[in-house]
C-alpha positions in Angstrom: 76.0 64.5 -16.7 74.4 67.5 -15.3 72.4 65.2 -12.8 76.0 64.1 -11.4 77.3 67.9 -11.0 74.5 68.5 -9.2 74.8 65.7 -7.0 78.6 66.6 -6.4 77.6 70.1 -5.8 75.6 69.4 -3.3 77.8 66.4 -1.6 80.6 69.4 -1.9 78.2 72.4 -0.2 77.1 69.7 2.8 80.9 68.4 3.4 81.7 72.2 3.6 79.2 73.4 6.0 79.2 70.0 7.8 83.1 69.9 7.9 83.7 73.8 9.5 81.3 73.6 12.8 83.8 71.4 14.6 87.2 73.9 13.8 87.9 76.8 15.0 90.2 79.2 13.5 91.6 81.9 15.1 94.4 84.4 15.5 96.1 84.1 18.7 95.2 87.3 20.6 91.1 86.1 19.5 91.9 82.9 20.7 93.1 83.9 24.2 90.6 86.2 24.6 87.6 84.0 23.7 88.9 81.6 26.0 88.9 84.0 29.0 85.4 85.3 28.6 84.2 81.6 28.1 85.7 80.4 31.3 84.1 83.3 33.2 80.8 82.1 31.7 80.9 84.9 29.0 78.9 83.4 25.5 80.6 86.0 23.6 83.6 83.7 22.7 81.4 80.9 21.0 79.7 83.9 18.9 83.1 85.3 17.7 83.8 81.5 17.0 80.8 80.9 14.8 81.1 84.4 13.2 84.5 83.7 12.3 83.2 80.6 10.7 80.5 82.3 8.4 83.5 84.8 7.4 85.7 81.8 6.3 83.1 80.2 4.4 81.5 83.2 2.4 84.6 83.2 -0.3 84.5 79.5 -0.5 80.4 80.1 -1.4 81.1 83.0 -3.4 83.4 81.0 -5.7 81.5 77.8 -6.1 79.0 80.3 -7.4 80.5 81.9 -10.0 82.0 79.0 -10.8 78.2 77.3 -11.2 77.1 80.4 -13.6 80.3 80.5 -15.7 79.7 76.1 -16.2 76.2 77.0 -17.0 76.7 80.3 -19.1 80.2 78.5 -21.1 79.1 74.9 -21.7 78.7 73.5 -24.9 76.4 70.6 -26.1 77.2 68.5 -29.4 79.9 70.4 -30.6 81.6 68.6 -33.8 86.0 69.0 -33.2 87.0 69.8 -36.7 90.4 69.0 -36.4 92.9 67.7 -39.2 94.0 64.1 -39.7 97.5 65.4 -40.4 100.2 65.0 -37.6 101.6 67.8 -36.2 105.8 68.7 -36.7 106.8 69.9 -33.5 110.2 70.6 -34.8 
């Protein structure tokens, strides 16, 4: 079980920093103006680009972080349900 989250943790973490390299999100005052300085041979635009990027992606991280203590920290192993063989009257 723990093997698998791993696994998808990883697969989730690769699509994720795999996935963001090819967009580019951007308001639209940024966007013009990245475009201008890259067309007159400016490198600043692609570094607002990728900076951008690493922006976006630092809440995403940040999450899947403490959401990989609070699994570790909250799980429980063999735990007997005690519940009663009487049905319940919703009435």
């Amino acid at each position: 079980m723990m093997k698998g989250f791993k696994i998808l943790l990883v697969l989730v973490i690769l699509s994720v920093t795999i996935g963001t390299k090819s967009s580019y999100a951007q308001c639209a005052m940024c966007a013009m103006n990245a475009e201008s300085s890259v067309r007159n041979g400016n490198k600043q635009g692609t570094g607002l680009n990728k900076g951008i990027l690493y922006l976006l992606a630092a809440p995403y991280l940040a999450v899947i972080g403490v959401g990989y203590i609070w699994h570790r920290k909250y799980r429980r192993k063999n735990v007997a349900l005690n519940m009663k063989d009487e049905k319940i009257n919703l009435n």
